[in-house]
Each structure stands twice: as C-alpha cells, then as structure tokens.
C-alpha positions in Angstrom: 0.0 0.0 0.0 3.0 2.1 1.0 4.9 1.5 -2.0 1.4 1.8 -4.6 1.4 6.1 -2.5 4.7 6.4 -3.3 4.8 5.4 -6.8 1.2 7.7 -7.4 3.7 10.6 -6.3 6.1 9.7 -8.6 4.1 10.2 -11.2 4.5 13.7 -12.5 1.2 14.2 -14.3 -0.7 11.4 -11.5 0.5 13.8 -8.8 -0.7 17.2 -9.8 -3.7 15.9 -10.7 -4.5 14.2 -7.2 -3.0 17.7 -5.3 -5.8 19.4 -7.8 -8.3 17.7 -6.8 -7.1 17.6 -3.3 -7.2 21.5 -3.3 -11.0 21.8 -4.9 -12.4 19.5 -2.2 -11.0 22.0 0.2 -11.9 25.0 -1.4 -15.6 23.3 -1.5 -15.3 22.6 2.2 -13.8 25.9 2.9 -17.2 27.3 1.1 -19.4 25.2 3.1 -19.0 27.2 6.0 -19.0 30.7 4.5 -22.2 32.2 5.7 -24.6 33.5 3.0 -25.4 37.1 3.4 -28.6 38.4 5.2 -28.7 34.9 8.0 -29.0 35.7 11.4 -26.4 33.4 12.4 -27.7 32.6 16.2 -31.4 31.7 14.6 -28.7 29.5 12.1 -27.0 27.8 14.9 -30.1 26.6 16.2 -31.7 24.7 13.4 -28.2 23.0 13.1 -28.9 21.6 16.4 -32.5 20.8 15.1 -30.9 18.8 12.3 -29.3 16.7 15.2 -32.5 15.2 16.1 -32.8 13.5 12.6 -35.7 14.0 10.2 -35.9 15.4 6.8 -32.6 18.0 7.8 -30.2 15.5 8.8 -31.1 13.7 5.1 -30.8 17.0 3.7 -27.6 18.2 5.2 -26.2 14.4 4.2 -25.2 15.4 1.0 -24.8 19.4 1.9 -22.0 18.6 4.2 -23.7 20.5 7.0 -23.7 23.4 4.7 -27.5 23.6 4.4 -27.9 24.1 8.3 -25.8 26.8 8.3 -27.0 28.6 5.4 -23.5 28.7 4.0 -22.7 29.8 0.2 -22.9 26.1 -0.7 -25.8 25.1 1.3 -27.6 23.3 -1.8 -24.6 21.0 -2.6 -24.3 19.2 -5.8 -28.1 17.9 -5.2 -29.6 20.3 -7.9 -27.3 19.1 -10.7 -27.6 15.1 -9.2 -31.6 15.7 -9.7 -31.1 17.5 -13.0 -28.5 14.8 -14.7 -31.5 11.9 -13.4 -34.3 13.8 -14.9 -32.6 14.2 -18.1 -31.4 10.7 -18.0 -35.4 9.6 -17.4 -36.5 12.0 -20.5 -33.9 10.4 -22.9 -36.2 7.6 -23.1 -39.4 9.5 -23.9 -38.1 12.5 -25.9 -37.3 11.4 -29.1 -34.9 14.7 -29.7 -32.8 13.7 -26.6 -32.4 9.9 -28.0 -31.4 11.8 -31.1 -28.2 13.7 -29.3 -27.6 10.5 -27.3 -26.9 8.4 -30.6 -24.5 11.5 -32.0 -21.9 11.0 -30.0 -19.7 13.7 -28.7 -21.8 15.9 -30.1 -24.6 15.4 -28.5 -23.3 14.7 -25.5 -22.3 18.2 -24.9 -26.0 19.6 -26.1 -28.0 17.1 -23.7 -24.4 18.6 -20.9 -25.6 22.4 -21.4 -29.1 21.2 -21.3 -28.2 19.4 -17.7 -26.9 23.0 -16.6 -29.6 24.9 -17.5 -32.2 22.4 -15.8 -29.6 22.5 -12.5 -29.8 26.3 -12.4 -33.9 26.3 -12.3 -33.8 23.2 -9.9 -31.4 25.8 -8.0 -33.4 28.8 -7.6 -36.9 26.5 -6.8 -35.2 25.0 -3.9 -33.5 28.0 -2.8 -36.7 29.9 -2.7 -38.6 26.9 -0.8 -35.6 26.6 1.6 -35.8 30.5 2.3 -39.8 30.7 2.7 -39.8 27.4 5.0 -36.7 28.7 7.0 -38.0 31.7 7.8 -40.2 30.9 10.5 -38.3 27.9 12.3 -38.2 25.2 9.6 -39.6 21.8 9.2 -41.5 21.2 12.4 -39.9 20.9 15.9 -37.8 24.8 15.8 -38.6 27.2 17.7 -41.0 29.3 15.1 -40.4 32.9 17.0 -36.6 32.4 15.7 -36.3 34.4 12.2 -33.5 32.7 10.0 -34.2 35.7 7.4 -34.3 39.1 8.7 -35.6 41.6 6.8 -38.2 39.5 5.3 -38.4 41.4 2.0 -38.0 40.6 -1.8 -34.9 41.9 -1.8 -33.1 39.8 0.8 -35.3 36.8 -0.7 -33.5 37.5 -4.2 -30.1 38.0 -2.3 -29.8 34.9 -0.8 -31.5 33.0 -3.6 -29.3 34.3 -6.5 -26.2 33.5 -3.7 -27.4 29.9 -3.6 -27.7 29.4 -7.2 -24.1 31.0 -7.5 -22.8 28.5 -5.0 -24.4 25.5 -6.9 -23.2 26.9 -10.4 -19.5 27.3 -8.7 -19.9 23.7 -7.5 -21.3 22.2 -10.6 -17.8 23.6 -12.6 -15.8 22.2 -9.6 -17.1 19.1 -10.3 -16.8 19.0 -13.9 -12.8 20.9 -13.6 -12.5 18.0 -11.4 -13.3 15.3 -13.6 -11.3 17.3 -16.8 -7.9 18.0 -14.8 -8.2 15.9 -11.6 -8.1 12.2 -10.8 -12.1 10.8 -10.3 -15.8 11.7 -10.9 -15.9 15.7 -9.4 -19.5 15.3 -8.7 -19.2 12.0 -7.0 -15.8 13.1 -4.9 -17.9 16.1 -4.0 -20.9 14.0 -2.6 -18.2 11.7 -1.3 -16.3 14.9 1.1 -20.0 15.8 2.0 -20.8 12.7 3.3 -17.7 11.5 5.2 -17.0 14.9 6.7 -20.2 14.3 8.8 -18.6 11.4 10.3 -16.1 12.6 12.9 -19.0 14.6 14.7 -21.0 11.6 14.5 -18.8 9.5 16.3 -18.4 12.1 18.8 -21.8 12.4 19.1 -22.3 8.5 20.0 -18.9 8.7 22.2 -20.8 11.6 24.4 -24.3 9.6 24.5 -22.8 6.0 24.8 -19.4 6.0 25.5 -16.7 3.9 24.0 -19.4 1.2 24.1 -21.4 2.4 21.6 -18.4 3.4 19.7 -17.3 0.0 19.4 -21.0 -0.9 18.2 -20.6 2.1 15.4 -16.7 0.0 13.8 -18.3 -3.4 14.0 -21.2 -2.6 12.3 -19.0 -0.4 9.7 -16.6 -3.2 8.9 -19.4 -5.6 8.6 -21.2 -3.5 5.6 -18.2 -2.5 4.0 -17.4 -6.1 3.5 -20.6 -6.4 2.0 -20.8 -3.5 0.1 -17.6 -4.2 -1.5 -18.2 -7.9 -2.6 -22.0 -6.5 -4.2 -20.4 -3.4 -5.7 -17.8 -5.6 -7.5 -20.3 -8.6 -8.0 -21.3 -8.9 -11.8 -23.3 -11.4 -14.6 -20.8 -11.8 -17.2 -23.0 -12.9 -20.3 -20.6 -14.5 -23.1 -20.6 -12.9 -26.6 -19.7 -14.3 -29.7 -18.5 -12.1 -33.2 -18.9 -14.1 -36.1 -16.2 -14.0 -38.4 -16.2 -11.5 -41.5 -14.0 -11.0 -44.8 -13.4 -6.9 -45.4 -11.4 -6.8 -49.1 -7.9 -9.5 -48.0 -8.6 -9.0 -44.4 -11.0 -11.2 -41.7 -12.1 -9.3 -38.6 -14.1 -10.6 -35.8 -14.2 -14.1 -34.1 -13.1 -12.6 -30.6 -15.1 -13.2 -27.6 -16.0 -11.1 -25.0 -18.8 -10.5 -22.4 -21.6 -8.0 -21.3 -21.2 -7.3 -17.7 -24.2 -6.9 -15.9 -23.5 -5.4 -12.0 -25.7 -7.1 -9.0 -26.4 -3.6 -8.2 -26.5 -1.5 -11.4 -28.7 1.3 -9.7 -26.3 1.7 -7.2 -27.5 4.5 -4.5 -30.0 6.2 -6.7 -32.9 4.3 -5.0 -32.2 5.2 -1.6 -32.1 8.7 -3.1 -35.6 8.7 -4.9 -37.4 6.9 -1.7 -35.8 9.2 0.9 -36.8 12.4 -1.6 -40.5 10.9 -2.0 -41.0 10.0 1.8 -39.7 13.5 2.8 -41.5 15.4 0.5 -44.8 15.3 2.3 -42.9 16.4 5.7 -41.2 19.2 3.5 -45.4 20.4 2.0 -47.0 20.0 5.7 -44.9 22.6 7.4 -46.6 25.4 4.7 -50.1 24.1 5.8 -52.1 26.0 7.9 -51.6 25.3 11.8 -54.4 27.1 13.4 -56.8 24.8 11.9 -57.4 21.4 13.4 -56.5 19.5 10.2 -53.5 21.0 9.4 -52.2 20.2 12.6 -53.8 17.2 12.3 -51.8 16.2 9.6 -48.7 18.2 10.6 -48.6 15.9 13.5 -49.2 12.3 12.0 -46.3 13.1 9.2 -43.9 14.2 12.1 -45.0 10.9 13.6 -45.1 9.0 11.1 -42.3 10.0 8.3 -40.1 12.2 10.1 -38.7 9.2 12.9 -36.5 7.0 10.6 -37.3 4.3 12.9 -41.5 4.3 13.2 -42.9 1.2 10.9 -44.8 3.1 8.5 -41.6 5.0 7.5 -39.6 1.5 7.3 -42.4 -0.6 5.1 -42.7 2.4 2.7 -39.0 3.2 2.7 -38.3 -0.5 1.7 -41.2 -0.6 -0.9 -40.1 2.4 -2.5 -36.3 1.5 -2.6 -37.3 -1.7 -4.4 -39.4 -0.2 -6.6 -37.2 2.5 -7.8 -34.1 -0.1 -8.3 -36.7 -1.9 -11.0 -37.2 1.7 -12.7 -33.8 3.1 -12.7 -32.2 -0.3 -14.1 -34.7 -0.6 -16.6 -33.8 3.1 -17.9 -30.0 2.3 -17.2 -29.7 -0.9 -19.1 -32.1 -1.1 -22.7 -32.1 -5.3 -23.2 -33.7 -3.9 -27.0 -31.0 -1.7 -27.6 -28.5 -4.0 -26.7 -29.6 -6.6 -28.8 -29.9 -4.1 -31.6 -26.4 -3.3 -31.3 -25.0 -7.0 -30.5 -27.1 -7.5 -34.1 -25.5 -4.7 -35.9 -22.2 -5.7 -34.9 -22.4 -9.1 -36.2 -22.1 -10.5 -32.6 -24.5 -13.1 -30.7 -24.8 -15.1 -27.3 -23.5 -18.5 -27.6 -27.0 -20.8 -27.9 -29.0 -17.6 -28.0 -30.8 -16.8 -31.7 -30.1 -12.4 -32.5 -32.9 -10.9 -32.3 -35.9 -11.2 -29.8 -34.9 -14.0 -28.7 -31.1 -12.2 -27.7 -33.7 -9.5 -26.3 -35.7 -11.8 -24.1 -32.8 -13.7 -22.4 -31.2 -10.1 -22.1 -34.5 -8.7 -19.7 -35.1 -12.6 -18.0 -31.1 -12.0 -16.6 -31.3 -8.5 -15.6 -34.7 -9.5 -13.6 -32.9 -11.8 -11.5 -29.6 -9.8 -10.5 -32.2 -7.0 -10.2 -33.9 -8.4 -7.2 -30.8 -9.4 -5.0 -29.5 -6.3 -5.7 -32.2 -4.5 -4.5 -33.2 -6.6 -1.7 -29.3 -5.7 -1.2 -29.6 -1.9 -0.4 -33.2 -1.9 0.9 -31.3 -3.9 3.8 -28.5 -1.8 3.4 -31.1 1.2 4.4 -33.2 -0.1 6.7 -31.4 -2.8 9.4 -29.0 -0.1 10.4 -31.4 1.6 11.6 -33.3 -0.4 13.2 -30.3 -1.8 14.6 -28.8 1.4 16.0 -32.2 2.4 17.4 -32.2 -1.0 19.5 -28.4 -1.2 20.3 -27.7 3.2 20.4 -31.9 4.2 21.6 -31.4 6.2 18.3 -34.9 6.5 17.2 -34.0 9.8 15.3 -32.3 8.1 12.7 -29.4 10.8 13.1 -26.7 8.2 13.3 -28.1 6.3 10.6 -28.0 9.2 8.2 -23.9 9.5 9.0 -23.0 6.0 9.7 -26.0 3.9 7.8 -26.2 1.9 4.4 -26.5 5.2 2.8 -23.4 6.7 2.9 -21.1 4.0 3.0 -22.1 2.9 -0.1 -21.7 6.4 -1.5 -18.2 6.5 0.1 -17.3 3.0 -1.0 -18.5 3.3 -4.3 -16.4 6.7 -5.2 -13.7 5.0 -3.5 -13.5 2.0 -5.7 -13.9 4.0 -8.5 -11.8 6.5 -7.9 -8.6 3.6 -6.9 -9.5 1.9 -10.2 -8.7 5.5 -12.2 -5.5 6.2 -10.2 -4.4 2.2 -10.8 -5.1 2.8 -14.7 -2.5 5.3 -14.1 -0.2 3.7 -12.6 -0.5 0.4 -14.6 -0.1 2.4 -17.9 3.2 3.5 -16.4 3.9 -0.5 -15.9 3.6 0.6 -11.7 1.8 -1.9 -9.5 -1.8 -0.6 -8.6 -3.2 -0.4 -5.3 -6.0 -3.1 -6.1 -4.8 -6.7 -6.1 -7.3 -9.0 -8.5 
C-alpha cells in the first residue's frame, strides 16, 4: 500500500492531478461554512442543532455537508445538478430529440451537458426559494418558530440569498466537472463523497458523548461488517458470453473474438435510496406550509412528524423499503435497454452463444437482468433499513441521526467513489507498468 502512494507521487502528471483535486475538495469545504449574506447566524445555529435530532434535515444536510444548516454559500450541494442529470437521464427515453443527441456521440453529449446545466440552475433557484420561505419561520416542524433565520423578510433579501445559492451551486457544478477534466475521479461523486464523510467525525463524537466507548465499538463493528458487503456487491457482476462471427473486409477477416456484457448485482447503485428518501420527505417538507391554526392541518402536521419524520417508526420503514425496491426496478430498466442492446450485439455481427439475435437475444437479455435485479435491490433496501433499526435497538437512536452519517446510505456512497476512484489512479499507474493499489 505504502509502496502503490509512493509510486502515485512519482508520477509527475498522477501527482498534480491528485493535489488538484485535493485542493477543490478544500476550497468546497472551505465554502461550506462561509455564511450566506442576510442569515442571522444565532437563529442559524439553532436549526443546526434541530438537524441533530434527525428528520428530513439530517437527510438533507447528508449530501450538503452541514452546509445547508448553516445557510453557508454552498448550502444546496451538488443535489440540484444530481436531480437534473436523473431527470434528463429519465426524459432520454421518452423524448425522441434527446435519443437523437444521445446516438450522436460527442456531439450530442455536450448539447443534452448544457441542457443538464440549465435544468440544475432552475432546480437551484426552486429550492432555494422553498428553503428560504420554510426557513424563515423555524423550519420543518420541531424549531422554535419565533426564531427568524431571514431578517428583513423582503423581496430583496429573498432574491439575495436566492441568486447566492444558485451561484454556490453553479460554482460547485464547474468544480465538479474541472475535477473530472484535470483531476483524478468523478468531481461530482468526490464532492458528494467529502459531503458525506466529513459528517462522520462529529457523528462518532456524538455517540462517544451519549454511549461512550461502548457504543463506539458498536458504530466500527457494524461499519466493517457493511463494508465487507458492500464491496463484494459493488464488485459482483453477470458476465453474459458474446460471440463475433467472423467476417471477410477486401484480404482482411475481422471478428471471431469473444467477449462478455457485464451486468452489475447492483447497477442502480445509491439512486434508490435517493428517490425513496426524496418521496417520503416530500410530504414532511409540504405540511410545514399548511395552515396550523386549523385542526386539520395540525392534524396532519402531527401524523407526518409521527409518522415520516422518525426514521425508525414502521410506517416509515415498510414504505421506505417498498419504494427503494421499486425505484431499483425503474432506474435499471432506464440504465440498461435489453432492445437496444440486442440491436447493437445485431449490428455488430455478434451473438450469445445458444442464443438466436434478435428477440430472442432480447428476451434472455431482460429474464437475466430481472434476477440480478432483485438481490440487488433486496441488497440496499437492507443496506437502508437494518441499520437503523439496529442502532435504534443497540444506540436508543430513534432519530435516525446516526443512521443518516454511519447507515447503508453513505457507506455505499463512500465505498462506491472510492472503488472507483482507486481503479482511475491504478489505470494510471499500470499504464506507467507501476503496481496498482488493487490486487485481483
């Protein structure tokens, strides 16, 4: 391991590009506490201790890096241009234009890119405004509602710290993509990745002041025990054979080679746990505008904070599982095409061994994909949920606040970057006949 960090160093071109992206992760952390202007910072201070209690802001501020409780410059993260890249990815299968620019290449690669960027600016300024407005008298149930984040309440401080919110995510969205141009890794993914595990340390502080060195010890086993697993899913994979048949071009043959299609356990990865925890939140997030002087608003103000905002209540955990598999079904099915990939295994002259091209190739394609599907869901609907409800037995964390940091959720986040980001750097270093940190 040693020698694989020295050798990455050595590399002239492998090293600046690690200290680059090095120095944009800091820069973004540095900007995540950097105060917007026009917060009152002691109103500020207090929701961040509301977000400690769990709920929709500790989800929230998971992938903000605690920037959304303080209403820093980046207190929207990378989530508007995450949202924006699945909702475009969803409307290339229904908008003929988009499949259009997805079959040119290059080319329309950057068109359906700018389109992404416009989509993530309007996604921006939505949230920003909703954030501002439900802020502004205590936030999302449980605050102290005589507590005025905003000051000022006017249309000009709204548009101040709206348009300073959109800058932040625009500024994070080139990080990202600088990142991924002149750095080592995915930028978006190493900047979700920094959110997340920077919420740790606190975390385990958190548990070492409520359950001692005890409950610490609980916290590692359970870690080690789902990175294990996490790992041998994430790297798990149906390798279906393919066959090219052999062709004459003028004095030359081409094809005959085999290969395979590989086909990951968990080809959705965390985008499930990202829909179902949006969806289940969203009614929380649309009952703190309702009306609380009446007796059904209240009414249902109080069964949602009963019911959705504990991550540990049984309604929450039935839906939350339902939804997770659900959404792995949809987002592999829009992920991986079994009709498009027969098309092109057809075009290409290549077939699977004892499989006819065609429908047939198209069939066995979608029967395969069903069956990884369901372990692999099954696999992070557990990954989501027995943390929990394990931490809530073991910790008394019926909050779900140390699930959010320690759960399913963001190890697999972390992992995942991780294992993808080693595999870029061991390219590297194996295209510069160095020994890799990963040992097949």
């Amino acid at each position: 391991m040693l020698k694989s960090i020295r050798n990455a160093f050595t590399v002239t071109e492998l090293r600046n590009k690690i200290l680059f992206t090095i120095f944009m992760l800091v820069l973004y952390r540095i900007g995540s506490y950097i105060p917007a202007p026009g917060i009152d910072q002691n109103a500020a201070n207090a929701v961040q201790q509301q977000a400690e209690s769990g709920g929709v802001l500790a989800f929230l501020s998971l992938f903000s890096g605690t920037a959304l409780t303080q209403f820093a410059v980046f207190a929207l993260g990378i989530m508007p241009y995450i949202t924006s890249s699945i909702i475009m990815q969803i409307l290339t299968v229904v908008i003929p234009k988009l499949q259009q620019w997805q079959e040119q290449g290059a080319v329309g690669q950057r068109k359906i890119t700018q389109w992404t960027r416009y989509l993530t600016i309007a996604i921006a300024v939505v949230q920003s405004t909703g954030l501002v407005y439900l802020f502004h008298n205590g936030g999302f149930g449980g605050g102290d509602q005589n507590q005025n984040i905003v000051p000022n309440f006017g249309l000009f401080r709204v548009l101040l710290i709206v348009t300073t919110f959109t800058a932040g995510t625009a500024l994070l969205m080139w990080m990202g993509e600088t990142i991924t141009q002149r750095g080592i890794g995915n930028g978006m993914s190493l900047i979700i990745f920094s959110s997340v595990v920077s919420a740790m340390p606190a975390t385990g502080a958190q548990v070492k002041a409520g359950s001692g060195w005890g409950g610490v010890a609980v916290i590692l086993v359970m870690v080690v025990v789902m990175l294990l697993m996490i790992v041998f899913i994430e790297q798990g994979q149906r390798r279906i054979p393919v066959q090219f048949a052999k062709r004459v071009v003028g004095k030359r043959m081409y094809g005959g080679q085999s290969t395979y299609i590989p086909l990951k356990v968990n080809m959705s990865g965390v985008i499930p746990i990202i829909f179902a925890s949006a969806v289940l939140n969203l009614p929380v997030l649309l009952s703190q505008v309702l009306p609380q002087d009446t007796g059904w608003g209240s009414a249902v103000t109080k069964w949602m904070d009963d019911n959705l905002r504990q991550g540990t209540s049984f309604f929450y955990l039935l839906f939350y599982g339902l939804l997770i598999l659900g959404f792995s079904y949809f987002y592999t099915a829009i992920a991986f095409d079994p009709v498009q990939q027969a098309d092109n295994l057809r075009k290409q002259g290549g077939f699977i061994p004892g499989i006819r091209p065609g429908p047939q190739t198209e069939r066995y394609l979608a029967k395969v994909l069903n069956r990884i599907t369901l372990p692999g869901a099954l696999f992070i609907a557990g990954l989501a949920l027995i943390p929990a409800v394990l931490l809530a037995v073991v910790l008394n964390d019926t909050t779900g606040n140390i699930g959010y940091n320690f759960g399913g959720t963001s190890l697999l986040i972390a992992v995942g970057v991780a294992l993808e980001t080693m595999k870029q750097i061991d390219s590297q270093l194996m295209m510069r006949n160095y020994d890799g940190f990963l040992k097949l």
